[in-house]
VOGUKOL-32741 format. One record per residue: z, x negated, y negated of N, C-alpha, C, O in turn. Coordinates in steps of 0.001 Angstrom, whole numbers, plus 500000, padded with zeros to 6 digits. Layout:
BEGIN
ZXYZXYZXYZXY;...
% end
This chain:
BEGIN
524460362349184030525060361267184808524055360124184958522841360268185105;524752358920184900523705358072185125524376357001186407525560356684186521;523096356533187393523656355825188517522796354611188674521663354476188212;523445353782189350522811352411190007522645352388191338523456352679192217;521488352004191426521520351924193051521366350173193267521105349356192384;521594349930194593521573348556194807520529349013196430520823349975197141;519320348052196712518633348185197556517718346604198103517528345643197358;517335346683199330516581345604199585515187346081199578514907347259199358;514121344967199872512847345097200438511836343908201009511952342801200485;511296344006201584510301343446202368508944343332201275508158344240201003;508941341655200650507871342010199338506568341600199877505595341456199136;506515341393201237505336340882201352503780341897201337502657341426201156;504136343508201600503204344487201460503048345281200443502644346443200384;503565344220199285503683345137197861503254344602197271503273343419197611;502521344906195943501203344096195299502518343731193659502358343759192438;503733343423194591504619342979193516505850344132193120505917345229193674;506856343638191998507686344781192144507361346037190870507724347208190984;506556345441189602506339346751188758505083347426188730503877347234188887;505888348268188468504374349673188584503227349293188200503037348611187193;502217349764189092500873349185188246500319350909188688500888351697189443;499193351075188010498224352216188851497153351773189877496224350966189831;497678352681190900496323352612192233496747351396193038496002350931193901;497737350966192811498259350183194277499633349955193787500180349915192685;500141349759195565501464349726196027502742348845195522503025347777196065;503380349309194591504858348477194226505894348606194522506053349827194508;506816348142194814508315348935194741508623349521193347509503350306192994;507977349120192895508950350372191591507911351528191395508021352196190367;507394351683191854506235352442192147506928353163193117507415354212192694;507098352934194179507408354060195259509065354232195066509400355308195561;509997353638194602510995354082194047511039354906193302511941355726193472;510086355103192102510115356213191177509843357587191729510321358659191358;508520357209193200507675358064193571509234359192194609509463360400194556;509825358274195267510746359124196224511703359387195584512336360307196102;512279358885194366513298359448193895512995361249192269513765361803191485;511308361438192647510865362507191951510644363104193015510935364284192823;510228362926194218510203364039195234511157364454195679510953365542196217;512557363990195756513533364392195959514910364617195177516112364449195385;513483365418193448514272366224192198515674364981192248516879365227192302;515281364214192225516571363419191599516219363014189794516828363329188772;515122362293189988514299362856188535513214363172188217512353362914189058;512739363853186915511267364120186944510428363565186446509233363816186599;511170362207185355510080361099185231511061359857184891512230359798184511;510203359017185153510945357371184552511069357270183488511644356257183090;510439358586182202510926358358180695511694358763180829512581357957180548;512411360381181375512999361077181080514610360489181240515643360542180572;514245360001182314515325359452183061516137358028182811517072357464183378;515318357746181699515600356284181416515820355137182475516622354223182669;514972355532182910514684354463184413514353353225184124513366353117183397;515097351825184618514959350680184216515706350126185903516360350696186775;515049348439185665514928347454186604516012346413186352516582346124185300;516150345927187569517118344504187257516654343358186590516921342679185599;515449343435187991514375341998188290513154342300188851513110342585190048;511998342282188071510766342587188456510457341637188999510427340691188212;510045341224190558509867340063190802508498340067190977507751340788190315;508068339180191971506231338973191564505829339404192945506668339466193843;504530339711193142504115339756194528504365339158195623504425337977195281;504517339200196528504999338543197610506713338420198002507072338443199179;507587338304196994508869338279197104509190339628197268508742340677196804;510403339223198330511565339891198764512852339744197829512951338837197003;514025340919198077515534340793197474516196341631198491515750342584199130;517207341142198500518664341799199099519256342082198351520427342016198725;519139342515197054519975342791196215519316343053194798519730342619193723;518282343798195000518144344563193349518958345520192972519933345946193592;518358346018191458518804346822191096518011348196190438517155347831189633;518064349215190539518053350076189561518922351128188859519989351404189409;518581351796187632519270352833187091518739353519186460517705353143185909;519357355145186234518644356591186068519380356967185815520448356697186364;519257357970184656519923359020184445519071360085185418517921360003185850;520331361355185631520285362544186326521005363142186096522056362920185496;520236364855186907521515365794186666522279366121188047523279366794188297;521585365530188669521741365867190321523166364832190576523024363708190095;524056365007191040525628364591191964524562363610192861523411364009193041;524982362389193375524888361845194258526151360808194812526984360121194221;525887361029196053526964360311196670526038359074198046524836359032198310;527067358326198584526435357019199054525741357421200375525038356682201064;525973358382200554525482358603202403523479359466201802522625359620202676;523266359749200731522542360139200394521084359721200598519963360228200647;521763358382200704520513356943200536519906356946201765518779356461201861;520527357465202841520017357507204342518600358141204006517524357603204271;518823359771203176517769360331203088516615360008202363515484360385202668;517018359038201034515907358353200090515353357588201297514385358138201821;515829356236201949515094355328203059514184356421203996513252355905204613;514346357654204129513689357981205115512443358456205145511787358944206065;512100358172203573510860358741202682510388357481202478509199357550202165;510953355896202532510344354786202107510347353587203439511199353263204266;508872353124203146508833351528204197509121350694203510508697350618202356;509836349939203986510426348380203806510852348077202270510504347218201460;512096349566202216512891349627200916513631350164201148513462351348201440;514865349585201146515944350478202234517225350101200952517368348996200428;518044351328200660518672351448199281520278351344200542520387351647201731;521114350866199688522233350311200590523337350736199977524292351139200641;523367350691198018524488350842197213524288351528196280523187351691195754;525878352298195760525505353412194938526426353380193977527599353469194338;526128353249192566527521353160191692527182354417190660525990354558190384;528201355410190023528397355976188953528827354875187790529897354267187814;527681354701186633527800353863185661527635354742184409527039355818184456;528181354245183294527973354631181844527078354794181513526220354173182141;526613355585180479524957355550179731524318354676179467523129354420179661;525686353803178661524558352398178484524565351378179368524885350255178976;524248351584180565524230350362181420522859350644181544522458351803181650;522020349553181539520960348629181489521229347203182791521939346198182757;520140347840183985519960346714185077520008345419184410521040344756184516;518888344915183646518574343669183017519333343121182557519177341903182472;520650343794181977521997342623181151522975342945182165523808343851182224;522598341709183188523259340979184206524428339890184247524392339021183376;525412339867185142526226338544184528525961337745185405526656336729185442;525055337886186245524277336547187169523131336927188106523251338039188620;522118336269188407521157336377189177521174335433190189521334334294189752;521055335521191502520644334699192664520003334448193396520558334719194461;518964334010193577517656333559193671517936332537195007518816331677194976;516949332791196327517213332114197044516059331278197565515554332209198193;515349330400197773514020329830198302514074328936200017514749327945200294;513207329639200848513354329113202267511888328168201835510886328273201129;512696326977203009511654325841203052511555324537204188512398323677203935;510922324307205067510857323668205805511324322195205365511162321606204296;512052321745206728512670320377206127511609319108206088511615318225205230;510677319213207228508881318207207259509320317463206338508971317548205160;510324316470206906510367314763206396510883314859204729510359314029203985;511726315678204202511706315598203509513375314753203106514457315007203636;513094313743202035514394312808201456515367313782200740515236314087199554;516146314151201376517252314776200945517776314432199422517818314972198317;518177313103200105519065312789198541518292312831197160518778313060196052;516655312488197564515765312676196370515413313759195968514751313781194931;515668314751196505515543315802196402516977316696195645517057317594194806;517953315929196423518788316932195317519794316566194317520796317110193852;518821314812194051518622314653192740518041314964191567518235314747190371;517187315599192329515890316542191471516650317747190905516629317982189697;517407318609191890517793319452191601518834319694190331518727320374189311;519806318906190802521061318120189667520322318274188194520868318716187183;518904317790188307518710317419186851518283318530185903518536318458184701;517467319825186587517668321392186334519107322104186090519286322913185180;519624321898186565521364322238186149521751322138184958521482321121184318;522611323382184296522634323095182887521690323857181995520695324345182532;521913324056180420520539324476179466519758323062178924520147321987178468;518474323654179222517096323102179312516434324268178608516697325470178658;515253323418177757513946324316177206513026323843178621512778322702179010;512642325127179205512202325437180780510968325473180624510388326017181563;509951324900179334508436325553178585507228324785180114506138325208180500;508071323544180626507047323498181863507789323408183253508007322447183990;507982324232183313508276324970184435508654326573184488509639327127184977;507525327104183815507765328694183509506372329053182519505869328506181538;505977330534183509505390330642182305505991332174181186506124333380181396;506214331244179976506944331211179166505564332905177892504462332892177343;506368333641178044505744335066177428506282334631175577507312334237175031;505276334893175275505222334234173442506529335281172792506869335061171630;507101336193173423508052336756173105509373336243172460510076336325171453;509167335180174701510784335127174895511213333702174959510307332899175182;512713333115174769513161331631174727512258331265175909511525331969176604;512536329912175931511803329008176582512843328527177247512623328135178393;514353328426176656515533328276177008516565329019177712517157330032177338;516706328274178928517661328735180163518667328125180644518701326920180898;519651329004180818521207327726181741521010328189183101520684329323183449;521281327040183929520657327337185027522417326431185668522760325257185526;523411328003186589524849327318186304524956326365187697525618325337187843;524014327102188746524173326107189948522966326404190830522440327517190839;522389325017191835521804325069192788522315324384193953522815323268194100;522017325505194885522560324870196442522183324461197429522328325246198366;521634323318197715520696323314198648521902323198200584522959322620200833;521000324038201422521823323663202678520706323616203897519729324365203917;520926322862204668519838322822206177520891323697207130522083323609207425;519691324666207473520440325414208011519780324954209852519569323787210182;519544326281210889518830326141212299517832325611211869517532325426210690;517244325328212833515523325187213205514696324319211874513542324690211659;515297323104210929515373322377209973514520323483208492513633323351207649;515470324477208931514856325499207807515744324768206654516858324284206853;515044324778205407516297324458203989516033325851203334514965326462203295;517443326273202748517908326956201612518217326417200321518949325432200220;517627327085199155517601326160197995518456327482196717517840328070195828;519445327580196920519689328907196080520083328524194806520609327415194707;519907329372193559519749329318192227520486330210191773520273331384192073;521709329783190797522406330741189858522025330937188307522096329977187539;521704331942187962521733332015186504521781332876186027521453333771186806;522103333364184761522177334637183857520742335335184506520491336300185228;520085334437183924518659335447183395517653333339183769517998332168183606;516201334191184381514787333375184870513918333850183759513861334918183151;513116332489183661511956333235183507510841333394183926510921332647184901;509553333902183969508528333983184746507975332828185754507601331840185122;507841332718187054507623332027187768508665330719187426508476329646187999;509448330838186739510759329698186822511032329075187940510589327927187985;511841329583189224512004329123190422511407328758190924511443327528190938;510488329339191656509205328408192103508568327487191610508036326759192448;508371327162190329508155325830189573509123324884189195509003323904188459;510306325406189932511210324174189748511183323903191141511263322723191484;511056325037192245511372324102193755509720323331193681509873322200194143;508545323492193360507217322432193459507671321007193044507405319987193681;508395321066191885508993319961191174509748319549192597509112319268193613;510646319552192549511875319177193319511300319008194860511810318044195433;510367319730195626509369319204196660508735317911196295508947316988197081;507897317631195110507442316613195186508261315324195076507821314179195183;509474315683194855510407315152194425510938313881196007510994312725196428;511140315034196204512102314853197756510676314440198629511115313690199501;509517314527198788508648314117199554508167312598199042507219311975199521;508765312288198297508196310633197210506764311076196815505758310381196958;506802312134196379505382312521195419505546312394194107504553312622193416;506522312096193586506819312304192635508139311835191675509144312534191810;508201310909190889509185310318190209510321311417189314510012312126188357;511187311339189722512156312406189331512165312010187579512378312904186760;511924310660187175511998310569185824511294311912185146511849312595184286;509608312240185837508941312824185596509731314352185412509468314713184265;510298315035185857511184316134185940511865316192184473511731317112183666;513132314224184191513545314135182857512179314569181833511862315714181510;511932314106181692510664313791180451510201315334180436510468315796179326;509665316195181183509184317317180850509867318564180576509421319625180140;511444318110181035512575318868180369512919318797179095513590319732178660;512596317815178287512829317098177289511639317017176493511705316201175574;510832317500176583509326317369176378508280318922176577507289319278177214;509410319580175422508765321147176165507602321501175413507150322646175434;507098320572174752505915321015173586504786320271174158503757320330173485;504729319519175341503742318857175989503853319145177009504890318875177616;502588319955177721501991320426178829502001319558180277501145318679180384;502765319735181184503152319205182194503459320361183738504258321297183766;502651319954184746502237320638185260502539320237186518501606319589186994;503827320405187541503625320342188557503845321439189831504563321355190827;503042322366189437502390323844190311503592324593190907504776324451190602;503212325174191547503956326473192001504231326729193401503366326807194274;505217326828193534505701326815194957505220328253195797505092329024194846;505011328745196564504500329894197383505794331386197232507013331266197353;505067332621196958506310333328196504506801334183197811507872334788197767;506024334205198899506818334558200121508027333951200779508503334252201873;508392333150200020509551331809200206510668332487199636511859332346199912;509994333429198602511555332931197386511916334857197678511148335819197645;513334334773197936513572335835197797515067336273196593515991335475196440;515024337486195950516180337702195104517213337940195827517049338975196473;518891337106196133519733337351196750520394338904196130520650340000196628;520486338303194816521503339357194204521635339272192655521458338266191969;521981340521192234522321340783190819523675340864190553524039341925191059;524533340365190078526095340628190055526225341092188183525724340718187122;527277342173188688527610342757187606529384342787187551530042342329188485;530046343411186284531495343753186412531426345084187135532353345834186831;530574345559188003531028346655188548530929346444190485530311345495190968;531596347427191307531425346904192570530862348825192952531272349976192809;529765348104193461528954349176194319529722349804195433530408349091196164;529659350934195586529949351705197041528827351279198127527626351153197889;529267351147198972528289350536200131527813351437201065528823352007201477;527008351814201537526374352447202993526216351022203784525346350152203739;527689351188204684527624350289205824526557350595206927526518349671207738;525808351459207168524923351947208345523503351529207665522564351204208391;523409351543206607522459351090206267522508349873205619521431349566205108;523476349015205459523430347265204630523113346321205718523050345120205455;522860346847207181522339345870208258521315346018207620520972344885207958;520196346464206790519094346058207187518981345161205940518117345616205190;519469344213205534519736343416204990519156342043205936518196341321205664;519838341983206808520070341158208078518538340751208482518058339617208502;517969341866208767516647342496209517515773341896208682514961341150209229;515698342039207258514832341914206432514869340431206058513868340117205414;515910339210206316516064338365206435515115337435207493514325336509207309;515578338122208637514861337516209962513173338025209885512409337352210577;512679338953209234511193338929209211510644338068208237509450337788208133;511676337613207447511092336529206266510912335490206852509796335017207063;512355334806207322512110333866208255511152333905209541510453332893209591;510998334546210290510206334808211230508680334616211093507937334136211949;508149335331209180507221335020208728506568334090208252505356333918208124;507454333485207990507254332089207082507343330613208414506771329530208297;508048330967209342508274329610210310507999329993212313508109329541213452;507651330977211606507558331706213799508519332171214115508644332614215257;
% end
């Protein structure tokens, strides 16, 4: 049998989300509680794979993983995985096919918190507008000699929410490395008059010349969600901490 789980976490005490040796990851201690509790006995065996490896410091409300097993599981189960893990609390549970693979996603959602400190709205989400769409992404990403350089990026949302917090959320298939955050630095300097939005055109358009405007902070950016054609079974007793894990971000980031 093979299953998906859907889970949140708190990324700020994790030295990121993939396994490394000798310090703390979420996919690291995911693998670790789901072998202590004979669900499997290794991440080869099991064909254990990720949605979205995100980077140190980030949070999600909505990853993913999947495993094969021989073990039955059902959704109330997850109470007992959370009770073996800090600030990784598993919420959803689907029975999927063999070949389902986290990574071939039919959307990713990406969310970035950010203080409003004087910032020009409209210049700002003019900035944004101009990321929308496929673009070669070569400066604003760093781009692995592997993989395209090229991304459709189907929508961004910006909203002011309480306390002049902004939300900047991002739809797309598939990111690539530090993508988001180097498009909200862009789009900050943007909206603060640091920066000529032409500058944004030209380096979209200009992916073979090195253009550099830095990286936004990754305790900001958290993964909303992975959407697939399938709908997860939910543990309602445990999808509040969704909520929870929200308000310590915010809490962290603004008081």
């Amino acid at each position: 049998m093979r299953y998906a789980l859907k889970f949140t976490y708190y990324g700020k005490g994790f030295h990121g989300f993939a396994r490394q040796p000798n310090v703390l990851t979420v996919e690291g201690e995911i693998i670790r509680v789901l072998k202590e509790n004979n669900i499997i006995s290794s991440a080869k065996e099991s064909v254990f794979r990720s949605a979205s490896r995100t980077d140190k410091g980030v949070s999600a409300f909505g990853n993913v993983v999947a495993f094969n097993t021989m073990k039955r599981m059902e959704v109330d189960d997850l109470k007992d995985l959370n009770s073996d893990l800090n600030d990784i609390y598993f919420y959803g549970l689907k029975h999927v096919s063999e070949g389902f693979y986290p990574r071939y996603a039919r959307m990713r959602w990406y969310r970035y918190y950010m203080r409003d400190d004087g910032l020009d709205t409209n210049r700002f989400l003019r900035a944004a507008v101009l990321f929308t769409g496929t673009h070669d992404f070569s400066n604003f990403a760093r781009v692995e000699k592997h993989r395209s350089p090229v991304r459709r990026i189907e929508n961004i949302v910006v909203e002011e929410t309480e306390n002049d917090v902004v939300t900047v959320d991002f739809f797309a298939q598939s990111f690539l490395w530090q993508q988001v955050r180097r498009m909200v630095a862009a789009m900050e300097k943007v909206g603060m008059n640091a920066l000529d939005e032409k500058r944004i055109e030209y380096a979209l358009t200009h992916g073979e010349e090195r253009v550099d405007f830095g990286i936004a902070n990754a305790e900001s950016l958290v993964l909303v969600d992975v959407l697939y054609d399938i709908d997860f079974e939910v543990n309602e007793e445990v999808s509040g901490c969704l909520k929870e894990i929200e308000k310590r971000i915010v809490r962290s980031l603004f008081g």
